[in-house]
C-alpha positions as semicolon CSV with decimal commas, in nm:
position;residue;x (nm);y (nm);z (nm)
1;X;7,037;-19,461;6,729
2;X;6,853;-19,560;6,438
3;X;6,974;-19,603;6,084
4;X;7,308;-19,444;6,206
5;X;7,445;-19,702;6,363
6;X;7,475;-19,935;6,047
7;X;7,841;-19,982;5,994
8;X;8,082;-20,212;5,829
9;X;8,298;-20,341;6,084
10;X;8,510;-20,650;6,192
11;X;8,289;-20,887;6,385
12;X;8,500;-20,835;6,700
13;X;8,334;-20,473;6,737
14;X;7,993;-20,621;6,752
15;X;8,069;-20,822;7,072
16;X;8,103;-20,726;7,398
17;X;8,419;-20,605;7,570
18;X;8,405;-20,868;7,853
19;X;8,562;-21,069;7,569
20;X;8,877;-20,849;7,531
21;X;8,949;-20,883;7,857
22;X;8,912;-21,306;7,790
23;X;9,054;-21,335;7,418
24;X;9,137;-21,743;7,437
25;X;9,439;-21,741;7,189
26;X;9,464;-22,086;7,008
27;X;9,796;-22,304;6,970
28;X;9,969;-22,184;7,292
29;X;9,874;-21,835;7,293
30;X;9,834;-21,600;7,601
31;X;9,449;-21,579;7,777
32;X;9,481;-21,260;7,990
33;X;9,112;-21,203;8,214
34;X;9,082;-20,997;8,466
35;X;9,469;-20,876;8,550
36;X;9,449;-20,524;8,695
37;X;9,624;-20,327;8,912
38;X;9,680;-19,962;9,110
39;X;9,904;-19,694;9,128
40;X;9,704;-19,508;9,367
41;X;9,721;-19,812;9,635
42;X;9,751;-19,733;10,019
43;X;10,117;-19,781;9,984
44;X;10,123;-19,493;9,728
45;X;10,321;-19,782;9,500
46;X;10,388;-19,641;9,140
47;X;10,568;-19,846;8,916
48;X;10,882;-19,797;8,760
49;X;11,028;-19,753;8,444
50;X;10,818;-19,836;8,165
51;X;10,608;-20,116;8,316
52;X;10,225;-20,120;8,371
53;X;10,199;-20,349;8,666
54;X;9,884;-20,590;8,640
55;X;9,695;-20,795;8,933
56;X;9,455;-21,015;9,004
57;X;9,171;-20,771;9,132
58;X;8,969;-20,528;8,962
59;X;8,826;-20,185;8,966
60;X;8,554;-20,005;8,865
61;X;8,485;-19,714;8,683
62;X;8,230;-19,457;8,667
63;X;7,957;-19,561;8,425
64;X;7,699;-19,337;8,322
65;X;7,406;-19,313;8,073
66;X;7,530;-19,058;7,768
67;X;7,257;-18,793;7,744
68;X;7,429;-18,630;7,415
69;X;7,337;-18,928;7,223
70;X;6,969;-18,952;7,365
71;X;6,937;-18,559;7,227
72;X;6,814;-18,615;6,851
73;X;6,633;-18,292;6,806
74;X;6,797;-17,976;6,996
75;X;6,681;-17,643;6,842
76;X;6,971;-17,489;6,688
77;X;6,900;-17,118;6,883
78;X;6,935;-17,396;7,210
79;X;7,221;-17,572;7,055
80;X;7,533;-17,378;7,231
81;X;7,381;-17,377;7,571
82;X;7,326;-17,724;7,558
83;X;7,676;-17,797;7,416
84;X;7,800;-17,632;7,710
85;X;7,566;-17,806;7,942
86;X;7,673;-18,143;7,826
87;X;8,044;-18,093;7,843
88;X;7,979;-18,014;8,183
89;X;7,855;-18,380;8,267
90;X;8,158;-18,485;8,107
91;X;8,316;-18,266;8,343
92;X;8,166;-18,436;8,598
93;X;8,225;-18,746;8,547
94;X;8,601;-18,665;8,518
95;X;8,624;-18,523;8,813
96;X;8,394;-18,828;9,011
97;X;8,647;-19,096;8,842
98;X;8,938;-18,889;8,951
99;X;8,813;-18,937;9,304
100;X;8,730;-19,244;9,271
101;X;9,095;-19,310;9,153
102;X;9,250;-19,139;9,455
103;X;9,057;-19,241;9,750
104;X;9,126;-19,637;9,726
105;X;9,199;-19,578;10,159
106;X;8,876;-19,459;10,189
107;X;8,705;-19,744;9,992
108;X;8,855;-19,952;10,130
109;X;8,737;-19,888;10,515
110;X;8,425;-19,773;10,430
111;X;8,203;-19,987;10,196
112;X;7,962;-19,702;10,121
113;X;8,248;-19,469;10,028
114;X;8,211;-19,485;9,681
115;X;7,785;-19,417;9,718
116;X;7,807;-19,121;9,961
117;X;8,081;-18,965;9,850
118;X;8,147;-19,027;9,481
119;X;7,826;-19,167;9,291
120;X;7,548;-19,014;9,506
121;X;7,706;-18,651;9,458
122;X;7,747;-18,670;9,073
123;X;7,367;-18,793;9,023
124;X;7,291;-18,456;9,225
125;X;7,488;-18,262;8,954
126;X;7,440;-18,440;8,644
127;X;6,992;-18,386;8,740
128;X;7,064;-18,010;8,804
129;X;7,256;-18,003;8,458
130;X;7,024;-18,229;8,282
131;X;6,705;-17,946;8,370
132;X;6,931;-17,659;8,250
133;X;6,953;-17,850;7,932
134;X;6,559;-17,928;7,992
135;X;6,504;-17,536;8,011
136;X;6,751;-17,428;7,711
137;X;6,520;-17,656;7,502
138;X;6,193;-17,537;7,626
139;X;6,308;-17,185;7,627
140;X;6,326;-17,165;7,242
141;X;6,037;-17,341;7,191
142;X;6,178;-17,668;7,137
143;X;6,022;-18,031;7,298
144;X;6,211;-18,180;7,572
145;X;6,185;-18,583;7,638
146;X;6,126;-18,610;8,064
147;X;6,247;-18,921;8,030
148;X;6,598;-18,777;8,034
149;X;6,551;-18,719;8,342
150;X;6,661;-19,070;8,424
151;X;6,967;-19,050;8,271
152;X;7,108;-18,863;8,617
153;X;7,163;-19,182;8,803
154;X;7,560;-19,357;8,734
155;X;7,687;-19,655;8,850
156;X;8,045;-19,808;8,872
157;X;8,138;-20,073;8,661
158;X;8,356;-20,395;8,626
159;X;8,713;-20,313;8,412
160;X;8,561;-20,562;8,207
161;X;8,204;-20,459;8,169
162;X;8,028;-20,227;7,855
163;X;7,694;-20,142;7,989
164;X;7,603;-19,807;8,025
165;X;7,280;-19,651;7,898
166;X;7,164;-20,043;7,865
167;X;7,252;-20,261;8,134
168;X;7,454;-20,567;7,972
169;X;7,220;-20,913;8,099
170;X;7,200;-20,737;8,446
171;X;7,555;-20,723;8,515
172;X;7,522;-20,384;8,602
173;X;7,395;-20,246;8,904
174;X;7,367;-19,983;9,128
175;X;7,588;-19,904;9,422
176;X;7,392;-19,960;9,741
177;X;7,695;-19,908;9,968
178;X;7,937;-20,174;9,747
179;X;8,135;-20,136;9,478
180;X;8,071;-20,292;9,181
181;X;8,359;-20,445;9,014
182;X;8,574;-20,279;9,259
183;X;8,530;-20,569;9,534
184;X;8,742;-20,481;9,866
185;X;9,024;-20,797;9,820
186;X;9,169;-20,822;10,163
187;X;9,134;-20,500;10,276
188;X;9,305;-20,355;9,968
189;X;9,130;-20,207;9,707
190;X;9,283;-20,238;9,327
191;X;9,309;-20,023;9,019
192;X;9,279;-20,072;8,681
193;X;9,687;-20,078;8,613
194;X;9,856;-19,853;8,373
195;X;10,121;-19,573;8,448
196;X;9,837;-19,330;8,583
197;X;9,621;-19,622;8,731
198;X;9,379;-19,604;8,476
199;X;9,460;-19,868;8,217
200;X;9,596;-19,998;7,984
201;X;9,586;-20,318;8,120
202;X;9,767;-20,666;8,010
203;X;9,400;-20,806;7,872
204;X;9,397;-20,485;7,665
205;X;9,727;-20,642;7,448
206;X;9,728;-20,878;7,223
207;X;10,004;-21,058;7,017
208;X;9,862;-21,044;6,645
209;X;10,027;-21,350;6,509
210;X;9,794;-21,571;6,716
211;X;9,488;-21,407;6,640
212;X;9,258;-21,585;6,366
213;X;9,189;-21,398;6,038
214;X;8,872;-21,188;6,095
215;X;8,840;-20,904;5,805
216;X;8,550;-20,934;5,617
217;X;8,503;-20,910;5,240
218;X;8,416;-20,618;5,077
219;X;8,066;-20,611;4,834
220;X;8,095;-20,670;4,540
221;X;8,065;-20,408;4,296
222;X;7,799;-20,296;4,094
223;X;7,798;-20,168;3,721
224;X;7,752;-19,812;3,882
225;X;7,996;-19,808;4,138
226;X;8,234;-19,528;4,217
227;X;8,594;-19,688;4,170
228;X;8,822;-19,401;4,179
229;X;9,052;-19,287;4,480
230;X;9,176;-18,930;4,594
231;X;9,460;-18,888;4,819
232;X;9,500;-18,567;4,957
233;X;9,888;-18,524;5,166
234;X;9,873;-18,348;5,485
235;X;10,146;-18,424;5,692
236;X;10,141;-18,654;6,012
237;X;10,124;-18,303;6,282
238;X;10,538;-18,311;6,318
239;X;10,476;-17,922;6,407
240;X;10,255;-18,064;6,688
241;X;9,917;-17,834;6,690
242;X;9,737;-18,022;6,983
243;X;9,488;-17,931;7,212
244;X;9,227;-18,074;7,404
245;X;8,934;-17,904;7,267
246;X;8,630;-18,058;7,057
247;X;8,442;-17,819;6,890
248;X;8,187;-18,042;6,675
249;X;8,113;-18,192;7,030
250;X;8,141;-17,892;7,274
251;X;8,198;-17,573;7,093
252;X;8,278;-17,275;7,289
253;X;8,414;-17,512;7,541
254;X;8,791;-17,524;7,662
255;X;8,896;-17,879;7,691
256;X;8,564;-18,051;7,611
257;X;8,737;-18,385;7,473
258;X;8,941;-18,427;7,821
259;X;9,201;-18,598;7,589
260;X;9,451;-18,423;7,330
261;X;9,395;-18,416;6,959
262;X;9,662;-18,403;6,679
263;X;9,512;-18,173;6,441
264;X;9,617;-18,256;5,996
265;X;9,467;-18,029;5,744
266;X;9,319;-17,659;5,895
267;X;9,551;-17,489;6,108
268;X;9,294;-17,289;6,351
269;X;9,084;-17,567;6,514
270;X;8,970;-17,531;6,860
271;X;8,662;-17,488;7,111
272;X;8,584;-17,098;6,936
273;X;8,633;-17,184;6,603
274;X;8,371;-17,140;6,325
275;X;8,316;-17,216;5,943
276;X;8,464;-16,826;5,869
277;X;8,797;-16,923;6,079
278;X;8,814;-17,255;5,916
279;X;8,803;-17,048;5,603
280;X;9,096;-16,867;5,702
281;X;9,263;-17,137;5,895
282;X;9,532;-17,224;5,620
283;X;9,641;-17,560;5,590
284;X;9,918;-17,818;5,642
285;X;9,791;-17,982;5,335
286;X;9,969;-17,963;4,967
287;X;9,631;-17,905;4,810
288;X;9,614;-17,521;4,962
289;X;9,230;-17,570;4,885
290;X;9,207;-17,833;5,132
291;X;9,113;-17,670;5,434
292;X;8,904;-17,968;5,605
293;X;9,004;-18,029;5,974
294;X;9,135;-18,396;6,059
295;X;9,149;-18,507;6,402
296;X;9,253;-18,787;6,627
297;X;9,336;-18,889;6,975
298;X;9,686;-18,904;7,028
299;X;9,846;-19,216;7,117
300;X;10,156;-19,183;7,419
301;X;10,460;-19,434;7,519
302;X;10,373;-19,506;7,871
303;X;10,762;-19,514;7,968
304;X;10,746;-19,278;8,288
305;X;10,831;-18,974;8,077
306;X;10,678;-18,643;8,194
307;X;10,531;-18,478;7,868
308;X;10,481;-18,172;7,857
309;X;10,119;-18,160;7,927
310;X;10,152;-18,396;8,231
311;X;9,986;-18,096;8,461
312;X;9,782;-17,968;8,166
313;X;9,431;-18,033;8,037
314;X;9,392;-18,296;7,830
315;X;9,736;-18,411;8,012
316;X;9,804;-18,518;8,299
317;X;9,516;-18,298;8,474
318;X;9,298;-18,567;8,285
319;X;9,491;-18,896;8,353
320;X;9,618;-18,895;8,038
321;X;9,989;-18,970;8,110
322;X;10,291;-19,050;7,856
323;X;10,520;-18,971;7,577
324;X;10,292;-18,812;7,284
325;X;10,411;-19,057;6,983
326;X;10,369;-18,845;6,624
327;X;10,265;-19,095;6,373
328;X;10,522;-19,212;6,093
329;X;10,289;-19,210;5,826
330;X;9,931;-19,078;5,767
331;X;9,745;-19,144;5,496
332;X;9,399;-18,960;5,398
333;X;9,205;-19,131;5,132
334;X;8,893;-19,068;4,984
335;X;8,723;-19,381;4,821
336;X;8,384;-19,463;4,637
337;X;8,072;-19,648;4,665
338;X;8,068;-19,982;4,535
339;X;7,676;-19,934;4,456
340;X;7,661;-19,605;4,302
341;X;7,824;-19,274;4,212
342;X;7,899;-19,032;4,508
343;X;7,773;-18,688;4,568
344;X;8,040;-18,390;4,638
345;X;8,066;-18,340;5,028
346;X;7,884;-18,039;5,135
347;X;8,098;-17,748;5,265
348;X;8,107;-17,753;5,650
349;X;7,990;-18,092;5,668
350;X;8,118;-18,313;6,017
351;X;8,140;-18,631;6,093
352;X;8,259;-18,825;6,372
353;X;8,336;-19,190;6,382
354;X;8,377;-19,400;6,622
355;X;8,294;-19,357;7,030
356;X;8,519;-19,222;7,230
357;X;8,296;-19,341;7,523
358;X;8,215;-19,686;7,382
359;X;8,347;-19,877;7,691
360;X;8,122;-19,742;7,911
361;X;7,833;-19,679;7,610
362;X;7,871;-20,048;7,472
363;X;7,974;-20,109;7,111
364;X;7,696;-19,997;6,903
365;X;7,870;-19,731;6,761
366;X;8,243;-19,788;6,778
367;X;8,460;-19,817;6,465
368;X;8,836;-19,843;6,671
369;X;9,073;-20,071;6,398
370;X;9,387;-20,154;6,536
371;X;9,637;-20,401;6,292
372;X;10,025;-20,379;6,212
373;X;10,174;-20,341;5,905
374;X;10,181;-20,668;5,701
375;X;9,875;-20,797;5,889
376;X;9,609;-20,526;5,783
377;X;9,408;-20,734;5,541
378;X;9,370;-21,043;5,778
379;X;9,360;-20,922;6,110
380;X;9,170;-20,592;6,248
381;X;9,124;-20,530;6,638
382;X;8,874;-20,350;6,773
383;X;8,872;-20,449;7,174
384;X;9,250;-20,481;7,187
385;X;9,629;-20,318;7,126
386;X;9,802;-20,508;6,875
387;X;10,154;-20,636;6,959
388;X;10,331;-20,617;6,635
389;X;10,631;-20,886;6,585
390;X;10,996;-20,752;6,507
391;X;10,972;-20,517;6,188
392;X;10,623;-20,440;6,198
393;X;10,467;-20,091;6,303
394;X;10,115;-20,054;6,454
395;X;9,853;-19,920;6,189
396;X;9,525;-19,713;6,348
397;X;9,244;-19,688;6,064
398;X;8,985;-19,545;6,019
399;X;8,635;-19,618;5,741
400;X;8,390;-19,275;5,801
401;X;8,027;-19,311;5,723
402;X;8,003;-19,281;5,357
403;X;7,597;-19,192;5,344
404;X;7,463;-18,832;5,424
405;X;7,096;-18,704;5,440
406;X;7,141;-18,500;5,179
407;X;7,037;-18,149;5,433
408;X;7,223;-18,131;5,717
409;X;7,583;-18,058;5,796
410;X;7,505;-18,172;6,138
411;X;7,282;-18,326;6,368
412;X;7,205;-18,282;6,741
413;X;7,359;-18,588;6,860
414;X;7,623;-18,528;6,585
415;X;7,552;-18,875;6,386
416;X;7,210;-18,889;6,283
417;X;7,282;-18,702;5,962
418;X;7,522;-18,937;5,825
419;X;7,558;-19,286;5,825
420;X;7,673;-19,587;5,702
421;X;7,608;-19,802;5,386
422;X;7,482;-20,189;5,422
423;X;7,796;-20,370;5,487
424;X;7,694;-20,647;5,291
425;X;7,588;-20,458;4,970
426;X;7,754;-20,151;5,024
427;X;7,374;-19,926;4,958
428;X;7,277;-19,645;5,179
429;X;7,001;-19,618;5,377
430;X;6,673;-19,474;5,244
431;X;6,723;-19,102;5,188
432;X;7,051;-19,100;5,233
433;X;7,320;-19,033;4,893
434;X;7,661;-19,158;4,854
435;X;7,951;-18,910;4,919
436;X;8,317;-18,983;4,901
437;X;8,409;-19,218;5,196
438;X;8,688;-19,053;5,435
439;X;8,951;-19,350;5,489
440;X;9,266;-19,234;5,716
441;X;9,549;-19,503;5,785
442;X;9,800;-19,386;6,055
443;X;10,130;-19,560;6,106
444;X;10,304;-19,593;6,425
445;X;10,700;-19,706;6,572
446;X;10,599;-19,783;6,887
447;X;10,841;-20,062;7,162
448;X;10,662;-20,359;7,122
449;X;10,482;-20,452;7,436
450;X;10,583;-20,741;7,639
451;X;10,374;-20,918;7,870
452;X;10,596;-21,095;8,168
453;X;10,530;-21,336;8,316
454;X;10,448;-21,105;8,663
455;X;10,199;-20,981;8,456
456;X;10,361;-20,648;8,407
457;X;10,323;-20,515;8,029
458;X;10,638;-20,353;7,919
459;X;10,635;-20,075;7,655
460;X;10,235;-20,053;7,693
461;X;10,079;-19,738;7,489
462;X;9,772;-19,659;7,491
463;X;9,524;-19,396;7,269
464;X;9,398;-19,082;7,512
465;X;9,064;-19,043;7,590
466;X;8,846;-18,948;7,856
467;X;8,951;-19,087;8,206
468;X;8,650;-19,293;8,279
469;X;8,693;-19,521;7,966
470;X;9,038;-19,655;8,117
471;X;9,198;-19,594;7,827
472;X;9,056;-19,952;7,626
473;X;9,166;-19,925;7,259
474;X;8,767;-20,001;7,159
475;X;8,724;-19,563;7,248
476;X;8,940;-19,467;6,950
477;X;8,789;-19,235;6,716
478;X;8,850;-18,943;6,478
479;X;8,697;-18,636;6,378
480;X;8,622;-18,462;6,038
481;X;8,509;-18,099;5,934
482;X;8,479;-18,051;5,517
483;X;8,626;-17,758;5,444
484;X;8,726;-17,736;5,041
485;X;8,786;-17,416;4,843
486;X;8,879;-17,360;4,449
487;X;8,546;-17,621;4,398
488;X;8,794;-17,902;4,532
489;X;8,485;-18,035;4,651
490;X;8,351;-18,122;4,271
491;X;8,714;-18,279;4,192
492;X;8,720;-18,512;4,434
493;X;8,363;-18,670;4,349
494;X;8,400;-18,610;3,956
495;X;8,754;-18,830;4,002
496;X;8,619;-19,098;4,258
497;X;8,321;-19,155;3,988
498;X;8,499;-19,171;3,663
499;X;8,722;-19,388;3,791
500;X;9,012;-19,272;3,815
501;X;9,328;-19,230;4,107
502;X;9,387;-18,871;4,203
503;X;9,609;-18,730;4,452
């Protein structure tokens, strides 16, 4: 990804996720590998109540190569076709991991199941949509890398595994008639666990008082840094606008983030929306010239309640099962740079953060940090759920890239034109400027989790996302459109530099 991917982050995001599935707790703690199980078995078992029954076996998931993030230079006349072209792989692979979710009879009498019915099928569809993007590009003039032609094939993959796109030391392989990671275990194949059999798992929960301190320190300032702070108040979505929609990702595209979004801030967010609706949008924030759009995966109570999306998109009709929980706090804070003054955001400017495929992608770009109050400033999780003691309220936050290219308000693969300052000395790239960094801090009551001694997790919860990804806390992420009026742009950067706290 280039300069993009530089990122301050707690050290757990740089390894891989085999290790949250094997986090070796010191002084008695619990070490929880490899426990999954299925609520799509050949006994049709679900489980009860608010329990997300865990097993010895594993499954696998579909894994495949992300094209979006291989497409660096998209001419913007081809830019909506190929949106739409590349929310229809995601389609795709939806729909090939929601067979491969409901077929575990199948698999397990016939060992080539998964190739001939599942895998080999999808690479068919994902070629045929990869040369429609191929032809949008070279239609409009634009250059076309053949080499993305590759990217058709998928694999499955290990619950445990983050490979795809780059092959973690050979674990991953193709699927020449057996499943990978989804080994027949006499006779019965198993799931992932979870309400909807697709995570979370008990290796996805941790209990945060026997976790070591990991944050990191910040860098120390220099004589020109930007110290000041602006809090703008926007409400935590208690009127709950959802939908499923992304339109930085897949505009003009109904349900292209397969997962629902609580929406802070502009008021008329979806797939069809444009800069002139955002301008009209309104806002749930108190500064009425704050019209930027914040959005986040929800996060649901798997406790065997029907929501009212559970045969929706985004919902149910996406494996995404569960009480939506509405956050108790949410705080949106815009901070400084502690190596030099910041720029003003430019109007329409996005930015995402974080992967919402980064199980399947691999780490490089995830920037999930999962804590509970009174623990933030030792411990952040990036490959695991926290389990908060008695008292204590899981905390999601976010850090946005803070560095922008100074031109674009965008980029093909939607990160290229920002990114993220050195972590150890806080300076942007070359060419890149300073601008206010985004910092969001949501607050959450949640049950706390128990893990039995069955290995059944009690009270699990889980962030939505798209099916494939199993639901693994390392996919959270959050979206980000500037949209200031009244020059509220100016006010935010002229307080952050001179110092000063602003709200």
């Amino acid at each position: 990804m280039g300069r993009n991917t530089r990122k301050r982050r707690t050290p757990l995001a740089a390894k891989a996720i085999a290790a949250s599935a094997a986090l070796a707790l010191g002084g008695g703690g619990l070490i929880w590998a490899n426990f999954y199980a299925s609520a799509h078995e050949s006994n049709n078992q679900t489980w009860g109540g608010n329990q997300t029954k865990a097993a010895t076996a594993q499954v696998a998931t579909i894994s495949c190569p992300d094209v979006q993030q291989k497409l660096t230079n998209v001419p913007w006349r081809a830019r909506q076709g190929v949106a739409t072209e590349l929310a229809n792989l995601d389609k795709q692979i939806t729909e090939a991991y929601t067979r491969l979710a409901s077929t575990r009879d199948a698999q397990a009498k016939d060992p080539s199941f998964v190739q001939n019915a599942i895998v080999g099928p999808l690479k068919d569809k994902r070629a045929a949509t990869i040369n429609r993007i191929r032809i949008d590009i070279q239609r409009v003039g634009g250059s076309f890398d053949n080499a993305l032609s590759q990217l058709a094939a998928c694999t499955t993959q290990n619950a445990n595994q983050t490979t795809a796109g780059g092959n973690s030391g050979g674990q991953q392989q193709n699927n020449g008639g057996q499943q990978q990671g989804g080994q027949q275990q006499g006779g019965q194949q198993k799931n992932n666990g979870g309400q909807g059999g697709d995570g979370p798992s008990a290796a996805d929960f941790v209990d945060i008082t026997k976790v070591a301190p990991n944050v990191q320190s910040k860098p120390n300032q220099t004589p020109n840094a930007s110290t000041g702070t602006f809090i703008t108040r926007c409400g935590v979505n208690a009127n709950q606008n959802h939908n499923s929609d992304n339109v930085i990702v897949a505009p003009g595209v109904t349900n292209g983030a397969h997962h629902v979004h609580d929406y802070v801030g502009n008021q008329k967010v979806n797939a069809f929306s444009s800069n002139q609706t955002f301008l009209q949008g309104g806002t749930s924030c108190q500064n009425r010239n704050d019209l930027s759009a914040y959005y986040w995966p929800v996060i649901r109570e798997q406790d065997g309640t029907q929501e009212k999306d559970a045969n929706a998109d985004g919902g149910g009709k996406d494996l995404n099962v569960g009480k939506i929980l509405v956050a108790q706090q949410a705080q949106i804070k815009y901070v400084g740079s502690p190596a030099s003054k910041v720029v003003a955001m430019p109007q329409f400017l996005r930015i995402i953060t974080g992967d919402a495929k980064a199980f399947v992608n691999g780490p490089a770009n995830a920037n999930a940090h999962w804590s509970c109050t009174g623990f933030e400033n030792k411990v952040q999780l990036t490959t695991q759920y926290p389990i908060c003691p008695q008292g204590s309220n899981v905390v999601r936050s976010f850090a946005f890239q803070s560095c922008w290219d100074g031109q674009n308000i965008d980029s093909a693969n939607h990160r290229t034109h920002v990114a993220f300052a050195d972590p150890a000395s806080g300076v942007c790239p070359n060419g890149f400027k300073a601008i206010p960094q985004l910092t969001m801090r949501l607050v959450y009551n949640v049950p706390q989790p128990v893990i039995q001694a069955d290995g059944t997790v009690k009270n699990a919860y889980a962030v939505d996302g798209f099916p494939e990804e199993l639901h693994k806390p390392i996919t959270d992420h959050d979206d980000f459109i500037s949209v200031t009026t009244g020059g509220l742009a100016n006010r935010i950067a002229n307080c952050i530099n001179s110092g000063r706290k602003c709200a």
